[in-house]
GUSE-172385 format. One record per residue (C-alpha): residue number from 1; residue in one letter; x, y, z. Coordinates in steps of 0.001 Angstrom, whole numbers. Each point is the difference from the previous one (the first is absolute). Example, Ala and Ser with C-alpha at 12.3 -4.5 7.8 and 13.67 -1.06 7.14 Angstrom:
<1,'A',<12300,-4500,7800>>
<2,'S',<1370,3440,-660>>
***
This chain:
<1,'X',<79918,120623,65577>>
<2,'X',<1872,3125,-423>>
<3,'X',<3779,321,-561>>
<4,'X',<1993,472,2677>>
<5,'X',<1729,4129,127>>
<6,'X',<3534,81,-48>>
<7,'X',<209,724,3844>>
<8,'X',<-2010,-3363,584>>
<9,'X',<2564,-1991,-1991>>
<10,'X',<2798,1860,1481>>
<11,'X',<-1426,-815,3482>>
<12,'X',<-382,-3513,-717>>
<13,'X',<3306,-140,-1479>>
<14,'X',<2238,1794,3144>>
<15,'X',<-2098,-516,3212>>
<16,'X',<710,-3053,2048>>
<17,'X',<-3940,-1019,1007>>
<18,'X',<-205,-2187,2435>>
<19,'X',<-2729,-3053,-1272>>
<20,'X',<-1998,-2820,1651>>
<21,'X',<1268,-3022,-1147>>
<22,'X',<-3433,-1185,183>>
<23,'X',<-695,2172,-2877>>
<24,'X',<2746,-1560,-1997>>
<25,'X',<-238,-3538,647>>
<26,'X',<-1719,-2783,-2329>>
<27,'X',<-3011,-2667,879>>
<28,'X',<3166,-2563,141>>
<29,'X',<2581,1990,1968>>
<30,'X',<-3057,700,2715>>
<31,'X',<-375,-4033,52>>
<32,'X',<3209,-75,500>>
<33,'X',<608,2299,2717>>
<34,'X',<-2641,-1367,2238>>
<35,'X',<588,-3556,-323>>
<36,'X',<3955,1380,765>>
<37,'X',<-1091,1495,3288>>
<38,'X',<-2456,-2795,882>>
<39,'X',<3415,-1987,199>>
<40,'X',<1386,2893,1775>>
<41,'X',<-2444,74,2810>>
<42,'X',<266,-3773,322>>
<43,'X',<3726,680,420>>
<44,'X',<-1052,2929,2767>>
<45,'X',<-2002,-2168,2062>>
<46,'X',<2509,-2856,176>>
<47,'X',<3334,2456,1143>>
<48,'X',<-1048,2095,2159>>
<49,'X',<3470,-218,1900>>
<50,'X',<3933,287,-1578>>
<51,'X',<-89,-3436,968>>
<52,'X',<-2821,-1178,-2290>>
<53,'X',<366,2379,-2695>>
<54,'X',<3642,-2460,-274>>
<55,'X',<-1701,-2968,413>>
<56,'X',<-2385,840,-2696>>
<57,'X',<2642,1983,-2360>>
<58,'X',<2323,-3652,309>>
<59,'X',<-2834,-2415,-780>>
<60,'X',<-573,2054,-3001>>
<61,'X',<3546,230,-1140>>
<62,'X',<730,-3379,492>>
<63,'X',<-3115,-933,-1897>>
<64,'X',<1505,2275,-3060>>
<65,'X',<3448,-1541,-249>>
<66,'X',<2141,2076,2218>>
<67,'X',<2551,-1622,2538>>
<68,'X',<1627,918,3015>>
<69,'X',<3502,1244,-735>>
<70,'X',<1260,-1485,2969>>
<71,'X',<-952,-3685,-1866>>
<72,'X',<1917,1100,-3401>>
<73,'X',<3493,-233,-665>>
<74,'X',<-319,2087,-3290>>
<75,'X',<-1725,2374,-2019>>
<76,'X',<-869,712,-3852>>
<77,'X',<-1853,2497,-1595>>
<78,'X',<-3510,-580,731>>
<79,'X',<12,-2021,3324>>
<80,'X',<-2216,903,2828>>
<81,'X',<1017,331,3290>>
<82,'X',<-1032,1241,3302>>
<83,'X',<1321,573,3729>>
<84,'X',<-2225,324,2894>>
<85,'X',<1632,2058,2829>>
<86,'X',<-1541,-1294,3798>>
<87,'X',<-2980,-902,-1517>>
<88,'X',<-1157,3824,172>>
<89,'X',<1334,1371,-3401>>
<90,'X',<666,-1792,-3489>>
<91,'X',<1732,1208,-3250>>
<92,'X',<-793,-1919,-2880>>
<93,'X',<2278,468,-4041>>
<94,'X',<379,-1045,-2845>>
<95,'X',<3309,-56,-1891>>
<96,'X',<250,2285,-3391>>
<97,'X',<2382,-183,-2999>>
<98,'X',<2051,2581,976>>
<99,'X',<2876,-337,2661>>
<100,'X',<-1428,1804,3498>>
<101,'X',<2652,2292,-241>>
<102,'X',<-1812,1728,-2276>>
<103,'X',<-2633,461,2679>>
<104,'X',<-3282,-1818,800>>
<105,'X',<-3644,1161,81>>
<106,'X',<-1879,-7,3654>>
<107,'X',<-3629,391,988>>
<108,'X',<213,476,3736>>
<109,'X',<-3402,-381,2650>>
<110,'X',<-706,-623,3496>>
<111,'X',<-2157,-2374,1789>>
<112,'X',<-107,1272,2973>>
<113,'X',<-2932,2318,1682>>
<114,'X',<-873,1890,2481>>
<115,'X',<-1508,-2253,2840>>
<116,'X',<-56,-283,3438>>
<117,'X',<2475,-2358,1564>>
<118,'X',<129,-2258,3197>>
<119,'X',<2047,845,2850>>
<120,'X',<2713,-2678,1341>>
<121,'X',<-2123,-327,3062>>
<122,'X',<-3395,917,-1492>>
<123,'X',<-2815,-2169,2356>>
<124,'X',<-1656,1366,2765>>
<125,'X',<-3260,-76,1489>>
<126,'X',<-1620,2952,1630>>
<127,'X',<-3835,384,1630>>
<128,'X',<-1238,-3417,-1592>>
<129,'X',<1148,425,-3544>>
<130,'X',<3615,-1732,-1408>>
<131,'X',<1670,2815,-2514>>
<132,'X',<3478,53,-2302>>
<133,'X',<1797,3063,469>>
<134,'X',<1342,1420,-3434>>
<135,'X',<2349,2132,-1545>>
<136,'X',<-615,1627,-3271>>
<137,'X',<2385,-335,-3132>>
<138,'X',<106,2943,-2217>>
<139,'X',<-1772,3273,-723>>
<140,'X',<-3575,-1056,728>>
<141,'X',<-3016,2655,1596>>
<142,'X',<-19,-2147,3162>>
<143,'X',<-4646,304,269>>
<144,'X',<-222,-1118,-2860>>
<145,'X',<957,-4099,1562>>
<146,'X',<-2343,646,2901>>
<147,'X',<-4021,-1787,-721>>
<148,'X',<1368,-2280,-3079>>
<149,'X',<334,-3549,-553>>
<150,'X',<3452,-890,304>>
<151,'X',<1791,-3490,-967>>
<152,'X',<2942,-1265,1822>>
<153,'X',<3034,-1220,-2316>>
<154,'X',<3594,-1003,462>>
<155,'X',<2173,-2550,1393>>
<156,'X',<1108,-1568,3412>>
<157,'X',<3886,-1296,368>>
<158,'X',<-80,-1908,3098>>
<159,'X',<3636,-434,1863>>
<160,'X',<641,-3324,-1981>>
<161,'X',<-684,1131,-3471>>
<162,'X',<-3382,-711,-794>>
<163,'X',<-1282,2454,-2079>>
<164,'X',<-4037,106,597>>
<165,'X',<-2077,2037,-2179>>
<166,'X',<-3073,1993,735>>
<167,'X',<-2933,1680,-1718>>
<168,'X',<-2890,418,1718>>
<169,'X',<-2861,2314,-1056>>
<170,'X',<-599,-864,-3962>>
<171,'X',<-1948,-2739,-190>>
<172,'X',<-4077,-5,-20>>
<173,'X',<231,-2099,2970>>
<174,'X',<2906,1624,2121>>
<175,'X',<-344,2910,2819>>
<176,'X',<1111,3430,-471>>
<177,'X',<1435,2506,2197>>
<178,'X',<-385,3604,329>>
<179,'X',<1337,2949,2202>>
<180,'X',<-3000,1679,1813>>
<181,'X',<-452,3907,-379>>
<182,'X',<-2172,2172,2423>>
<183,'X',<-3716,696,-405>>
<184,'X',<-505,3537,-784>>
<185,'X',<-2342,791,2681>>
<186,'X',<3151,-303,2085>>
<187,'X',<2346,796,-2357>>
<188,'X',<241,4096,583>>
<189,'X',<3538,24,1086>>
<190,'X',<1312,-2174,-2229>>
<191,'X',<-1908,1932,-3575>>
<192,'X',<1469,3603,1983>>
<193,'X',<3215,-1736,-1050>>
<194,'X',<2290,994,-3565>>
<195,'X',<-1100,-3002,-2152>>
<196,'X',<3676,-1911,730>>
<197,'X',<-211,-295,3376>>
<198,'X',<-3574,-1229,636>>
<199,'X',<1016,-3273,16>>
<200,'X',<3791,-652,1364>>
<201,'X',<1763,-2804,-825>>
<202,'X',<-392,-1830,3184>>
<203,'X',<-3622,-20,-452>>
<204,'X',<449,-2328,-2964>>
<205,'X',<-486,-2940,2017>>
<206,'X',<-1498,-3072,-1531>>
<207,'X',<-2961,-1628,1254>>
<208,'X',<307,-3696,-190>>
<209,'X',<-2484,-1966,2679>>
<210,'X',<-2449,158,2841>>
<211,'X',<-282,-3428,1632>>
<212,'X',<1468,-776,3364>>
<213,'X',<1649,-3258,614>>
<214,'X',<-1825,-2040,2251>>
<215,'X',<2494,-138,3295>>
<216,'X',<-1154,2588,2596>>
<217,'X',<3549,-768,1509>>
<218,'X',<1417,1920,-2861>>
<219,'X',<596,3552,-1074>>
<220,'X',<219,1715,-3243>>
<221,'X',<-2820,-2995,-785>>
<222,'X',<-621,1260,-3580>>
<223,'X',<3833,313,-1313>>
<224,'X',<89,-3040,1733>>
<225,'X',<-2985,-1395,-2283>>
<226,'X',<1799,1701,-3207>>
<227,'X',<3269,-1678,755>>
<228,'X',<-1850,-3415,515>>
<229,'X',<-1852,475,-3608>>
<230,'X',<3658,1067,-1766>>
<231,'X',<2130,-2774,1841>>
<232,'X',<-3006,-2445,-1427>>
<233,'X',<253,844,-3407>>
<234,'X',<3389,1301,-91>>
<235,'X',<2099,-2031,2155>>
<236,'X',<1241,3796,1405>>
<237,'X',<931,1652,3575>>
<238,'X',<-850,3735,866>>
<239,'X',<4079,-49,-335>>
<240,'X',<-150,-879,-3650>>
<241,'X',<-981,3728,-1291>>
<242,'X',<3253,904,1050>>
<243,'X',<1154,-1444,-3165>>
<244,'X',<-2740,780,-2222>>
<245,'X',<-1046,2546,-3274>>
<246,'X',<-3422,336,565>>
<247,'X',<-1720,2763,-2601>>
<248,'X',<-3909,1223,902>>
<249,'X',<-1523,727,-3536>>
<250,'X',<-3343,1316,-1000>>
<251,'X',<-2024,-3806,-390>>
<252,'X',<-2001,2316,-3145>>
<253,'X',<268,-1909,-3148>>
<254,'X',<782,2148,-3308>>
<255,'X',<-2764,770,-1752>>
<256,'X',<-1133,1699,-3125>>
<257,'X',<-905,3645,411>>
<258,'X',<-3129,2049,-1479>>
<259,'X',<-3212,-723,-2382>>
<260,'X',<2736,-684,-2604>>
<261,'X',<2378,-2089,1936>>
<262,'X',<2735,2751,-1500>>
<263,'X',<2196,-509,3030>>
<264,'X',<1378,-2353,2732>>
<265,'X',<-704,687,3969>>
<266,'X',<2742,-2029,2090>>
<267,'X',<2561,289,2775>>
<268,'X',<3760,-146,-853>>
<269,'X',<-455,1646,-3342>>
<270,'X',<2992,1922,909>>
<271,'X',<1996,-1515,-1585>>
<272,'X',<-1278,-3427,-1237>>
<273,'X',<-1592,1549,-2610>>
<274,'X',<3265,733,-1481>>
<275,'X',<1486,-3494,1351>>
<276,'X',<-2424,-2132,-1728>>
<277,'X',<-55,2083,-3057>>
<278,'X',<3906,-67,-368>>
<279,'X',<-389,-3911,1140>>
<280,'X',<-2387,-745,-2613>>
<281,'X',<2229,2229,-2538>>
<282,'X',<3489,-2028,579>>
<283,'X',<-2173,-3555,-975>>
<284,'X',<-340,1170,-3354>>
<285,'X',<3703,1394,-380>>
<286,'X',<1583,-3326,-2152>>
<287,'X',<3766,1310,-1534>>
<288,'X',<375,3798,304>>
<289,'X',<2615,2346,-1118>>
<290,'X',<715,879,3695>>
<291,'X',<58,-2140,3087>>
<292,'X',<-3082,949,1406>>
<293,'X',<-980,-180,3429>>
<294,'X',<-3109,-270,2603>>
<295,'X',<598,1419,3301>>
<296,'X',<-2778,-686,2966>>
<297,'X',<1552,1831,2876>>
<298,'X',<-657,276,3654>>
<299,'X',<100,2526,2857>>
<300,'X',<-486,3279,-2629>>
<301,'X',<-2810,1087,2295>>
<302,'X',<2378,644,2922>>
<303,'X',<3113,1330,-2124>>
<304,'X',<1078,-3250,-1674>>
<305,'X',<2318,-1759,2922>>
<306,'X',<1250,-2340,1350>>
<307,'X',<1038,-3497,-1886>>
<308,'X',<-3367,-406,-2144>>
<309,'X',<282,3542,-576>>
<310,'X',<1450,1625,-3577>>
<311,'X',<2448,1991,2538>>
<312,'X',<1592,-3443,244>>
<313,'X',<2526,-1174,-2050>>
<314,'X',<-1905,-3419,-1218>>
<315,'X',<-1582,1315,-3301>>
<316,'X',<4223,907,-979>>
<317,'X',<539,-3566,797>>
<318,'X',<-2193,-1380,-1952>>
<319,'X',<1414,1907,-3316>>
<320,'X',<3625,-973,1031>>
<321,'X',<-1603,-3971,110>>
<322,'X',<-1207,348,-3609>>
<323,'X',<2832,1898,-1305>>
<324,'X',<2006,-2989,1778>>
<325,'X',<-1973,-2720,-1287>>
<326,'X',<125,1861,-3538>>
<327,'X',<3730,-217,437>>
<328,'X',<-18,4022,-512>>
<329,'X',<1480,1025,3384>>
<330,'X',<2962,2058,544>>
<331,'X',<1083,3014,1957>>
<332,'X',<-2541,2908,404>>
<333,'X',<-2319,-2513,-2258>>
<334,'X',<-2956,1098,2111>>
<335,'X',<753,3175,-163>>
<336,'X',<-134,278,-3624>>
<337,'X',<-2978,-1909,335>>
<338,'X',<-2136,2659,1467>>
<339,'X',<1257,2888,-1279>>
<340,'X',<-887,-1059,-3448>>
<341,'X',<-3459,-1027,1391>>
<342,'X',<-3267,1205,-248>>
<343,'X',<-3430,-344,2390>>
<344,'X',<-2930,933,533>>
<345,'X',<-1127,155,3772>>
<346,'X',<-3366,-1669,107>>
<347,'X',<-1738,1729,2783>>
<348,'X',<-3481,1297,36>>
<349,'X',<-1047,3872,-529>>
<350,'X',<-2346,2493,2286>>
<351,'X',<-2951,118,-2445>>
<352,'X',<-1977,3456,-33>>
<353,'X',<-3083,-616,2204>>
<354,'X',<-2678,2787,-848>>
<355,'X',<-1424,-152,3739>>
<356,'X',<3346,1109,982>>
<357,'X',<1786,1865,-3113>>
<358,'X',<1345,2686,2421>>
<359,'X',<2761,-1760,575>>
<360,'X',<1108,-777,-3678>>
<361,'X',<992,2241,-2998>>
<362,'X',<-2374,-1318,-2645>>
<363,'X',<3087,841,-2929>>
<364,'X',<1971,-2315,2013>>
<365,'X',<-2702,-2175,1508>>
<366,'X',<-264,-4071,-1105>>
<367,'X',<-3241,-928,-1233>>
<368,'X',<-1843,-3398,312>>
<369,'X',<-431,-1227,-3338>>
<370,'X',<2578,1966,-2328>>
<371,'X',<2051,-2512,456>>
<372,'X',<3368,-587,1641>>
<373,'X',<1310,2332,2407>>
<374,'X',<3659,1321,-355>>
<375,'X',<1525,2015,2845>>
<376,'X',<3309,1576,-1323>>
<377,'X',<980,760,3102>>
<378,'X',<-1383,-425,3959>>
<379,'X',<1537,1071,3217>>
<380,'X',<-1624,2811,1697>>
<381,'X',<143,4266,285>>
<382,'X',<2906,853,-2474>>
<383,'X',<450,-3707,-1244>>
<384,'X',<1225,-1231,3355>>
<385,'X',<1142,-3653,-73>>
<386,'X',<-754,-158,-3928>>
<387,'X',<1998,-1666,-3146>>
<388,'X',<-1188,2143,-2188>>
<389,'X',<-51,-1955,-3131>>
<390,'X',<2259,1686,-3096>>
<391,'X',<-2153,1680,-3311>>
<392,'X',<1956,-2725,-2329>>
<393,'X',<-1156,-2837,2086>>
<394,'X',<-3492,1547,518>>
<395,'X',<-5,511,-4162>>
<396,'X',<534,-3848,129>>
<397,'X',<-2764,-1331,1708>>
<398,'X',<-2396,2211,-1813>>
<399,'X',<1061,-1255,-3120>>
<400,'X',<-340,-3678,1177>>
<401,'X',<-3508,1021,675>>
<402,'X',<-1282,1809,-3030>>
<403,'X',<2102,-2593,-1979>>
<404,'X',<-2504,-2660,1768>>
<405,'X',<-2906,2035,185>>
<406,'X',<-14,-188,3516>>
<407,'X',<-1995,3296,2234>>
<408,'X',<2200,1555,2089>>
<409,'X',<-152,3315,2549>>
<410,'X',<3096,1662,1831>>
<411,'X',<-1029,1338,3213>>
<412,'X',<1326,1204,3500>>
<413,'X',<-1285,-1595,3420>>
<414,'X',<-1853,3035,1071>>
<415,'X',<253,3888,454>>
<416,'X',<3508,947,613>>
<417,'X',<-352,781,3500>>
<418,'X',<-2618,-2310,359>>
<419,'X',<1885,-3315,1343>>
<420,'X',<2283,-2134,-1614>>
<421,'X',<862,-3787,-583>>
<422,'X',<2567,-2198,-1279>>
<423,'X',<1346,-3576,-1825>>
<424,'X',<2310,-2370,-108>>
<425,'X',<1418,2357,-3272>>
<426,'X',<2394,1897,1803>>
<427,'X',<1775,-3160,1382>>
<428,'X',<495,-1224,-3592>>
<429,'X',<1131,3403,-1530>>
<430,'X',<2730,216,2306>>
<431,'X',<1290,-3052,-1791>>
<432,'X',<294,1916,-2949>>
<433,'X',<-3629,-1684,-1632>>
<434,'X',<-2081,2174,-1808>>
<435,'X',<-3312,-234,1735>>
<436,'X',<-3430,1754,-13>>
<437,'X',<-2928,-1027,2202>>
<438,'X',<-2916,-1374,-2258>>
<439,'X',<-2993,-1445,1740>>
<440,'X',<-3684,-65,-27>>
<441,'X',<-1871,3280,1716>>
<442,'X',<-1926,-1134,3383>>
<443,'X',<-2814,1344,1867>>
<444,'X',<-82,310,3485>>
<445,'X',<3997,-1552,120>>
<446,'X',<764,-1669,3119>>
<447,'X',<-3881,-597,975>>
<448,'X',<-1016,-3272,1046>>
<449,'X',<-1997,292,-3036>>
<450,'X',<1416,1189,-3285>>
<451,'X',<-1152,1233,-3515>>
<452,'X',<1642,-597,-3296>>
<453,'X',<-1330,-167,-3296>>
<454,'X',<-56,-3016,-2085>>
<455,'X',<917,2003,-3037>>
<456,'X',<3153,1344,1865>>
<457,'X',<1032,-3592,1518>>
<458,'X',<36,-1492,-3622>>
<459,'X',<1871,3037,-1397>>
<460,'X',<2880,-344,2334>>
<461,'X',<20,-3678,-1102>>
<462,'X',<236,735,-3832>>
<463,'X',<2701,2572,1772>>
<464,'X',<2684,-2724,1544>>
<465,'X',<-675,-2622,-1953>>
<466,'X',<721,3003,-3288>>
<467,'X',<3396,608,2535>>
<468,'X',<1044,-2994,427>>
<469,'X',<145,-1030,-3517>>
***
């Protein structure tokens, strides 16, 4: 092999090439990256909803020594504690040596996706077939929920407090629904459309049964039948979905992807992927420097409201609870708290899909296996609704990174005038935390069904969990 000319060292030594981690990455770190994300999909397939992904996240906390903080009096360095908020978000910490004045270390996610909801008066029959009427959550492409198998999921309050849960749709031997789309040998008008409106969002009407009930002195005979079949095996009255969260979901199962089973096809990768990852990271935090904390939020797909929402005021009363219980409060405590804080916003990036690179700068671009994705700032146009994370803070992270060998990009969601998007990092900068979103890059983000790579799912483990500590 020939030496390599000055410019080829000099190359080496000043460009910033982008690799495949692939590339990189021993026999035993590819064991352990697909045995990680065979865990992960098992995780994907069991919280499809904010309300499972809690369920699930508790179980596993509880199972690895961590306590609600509303059952502890006090706290020393190293306890474990979490708080569930409505049983819709959780935040999960464990104490560190130093006093949380001196600022604590946050991974923050989301569990909720985009999805289509049920109306409060959803059932209706009309020409011999019994439909829910729905209303979508989020940014979703509304044809792309029409001719899929969809699950049913949520719960049922009924006036006295019984709280019923539902989820119909994921086993072998339950039905699934779907929302019907036109044929296209009638479907002229509707393909002369603009791609958004071809299906409206009144269309997205559930179909859920076909059998009359058998009473010719009735009408609406097949509600009627569906009724019958729910008040059978859920003790509920048409008047019950008034006080109900019911969440259609995409009944798929995640799956590996390609020949090589590189990457993981599922619904509500955005952002479980960087839920379960920061989960999964916190379980192996035991006595840190910092306090550090998990965050599994709610309601980021709509703009983060309302009371399970990080708009809310919840997540600051859980810090004041530990710095109480720590017997470290005093006035503008919290304060202090956060501005001597740091976080990373664990939300998931636009990957650079070849089939449509148009709308990407490929300098700027996230990749699917090159590792974590880092987005420095987000907003949209000139930075609009961005934090805009700070050069020393940036200089940070990338140290924690190369200091744990860890592949990482920086990237920007898109061409400038492209689109857009935001976090939840903006809520927490204007608390004075340093914060940077850091996530895994997605294909085909808010799709029923989306595409991560295993390599980049197991990176922003190694990530948090490197964070954390």
């Amino acid at each position: 092999m020939s030496e390599k000319t000055e410019g080829e060292k000099l190359k080496e030594e000043l460009f910033n090439s982008k690799k495949n981690g692939w590339e990189l990455a021993t026999e035993e770190e590819k064991q352990n990256i697909f045995k990680f994300c065979d865990e992960y999909m098992y995780f994907l397939d069991r919280a499809k909803t904010e309300r499972e992904a809690v369920e699930f996240s508790t179980d596993i906390l509880v199972k690895n020594g961590f306590k609600n903080i509303e059952e502890v009096s006090s706290l020393n360095v190293g306890d474990k504690v979490f708080y569930i908020n409505r049983d819709k978000n959780v935040y999960a910490a464990v104490i560190g040596k130093e006093d949380l004045e001196k600022g604590i270390n946050i991974v923050g996610a989301h569990i909720d996706s985009p999805r289509l909801d049920l109306k409060p008066n959803p059932l209706y029959e009309d020409t011999g077939f019994a439909y829910l009427k729905t209303h979508y959550y989020g940014g979703i492409k509304k044809y792309q929920w029409t001719t899929i198998p969809l699950a049913i999921h949520g719960v049922i309050v009924k006036a006295n407090g019984e709280k019923i849960k539902i989820n119909i749709g994921e086993a072998e031997t339950d039905p699934i629904f779907t929302i019907t789309d036109l044929l296209p040998h009638l479907a002229q008008e509707q393909m002369d459309k603009k791609l958004k409106d071809g299906i409206g969002g009144e269309a997205l009407n559930l179909l859920i049964g076909s059998i009359p009930y058998n009473d010719e002195k009735v009408s609406e005979k097949v509600k009627l039948n569906i009724l019958n079949i729910l008040n059978q095996k859920y003790g509920i009255k048409e008047i019950d979905f008034l006080s109900s969260e019911i969440e259609l979901v995409p009944a798929f199962r995640a799956r590996s992807l390609g020949f090589d089973s590189s990457m993981v096809a599922s619904y509500g990768q955005d952002d479980r992927v960087c839920a379960y990852t920061s989960l999964r990271a916190i379980l192996d935090v035991e006595v840190p420097e910092k306090t550090a904390v998990c965050i599994l939020a709610d309601k980021e797909e709509i703009g983060s409201v309302g009371n399970t929402g990080m708009e809310a005021n919840v997540f600051d009363t859980f810090v004041a609870e530990m710095l109480n219980k720590l017997g470290q409060n005093k006035a503008n405590m919290l304060d202090k708290v956060f501005c001597n804080s740091r976080m990373l916003s664990a939300d998931v990036d636009a990957a650079l899909d070849p089939i449509y690179a148009s709308v990407s700068e490929k300098n700027n671009a996230s990749m699917l296996g090159k590792g974590i994705g880092m987005c420095k700032y987000t907003g949209s146009r000139g930075k609009s609704g961005a934090s805009d994370a700070n050069a020393e803070y940036v200089a940070e992270v990338r140290k924690m990174l190369e200091e744990n060998n860890i592949l990482y990009q920086i990237s920007e969601l898109g061409k400038v005038d492209v689109g857009g998007g935001g976090t939840i990092a903006y809520i927490f900068a204007n608390k004075g935390i340093d914060v940077i979103d850091c996530g895994v890059p997605v294909l085909s983000m808010h799709a029923p069904y989306e595409v991560t790579s295993k390599y980049d799912v197991y990176s922003a483990y190694k990530t948090y969990k490197a964070f954390m500590k």
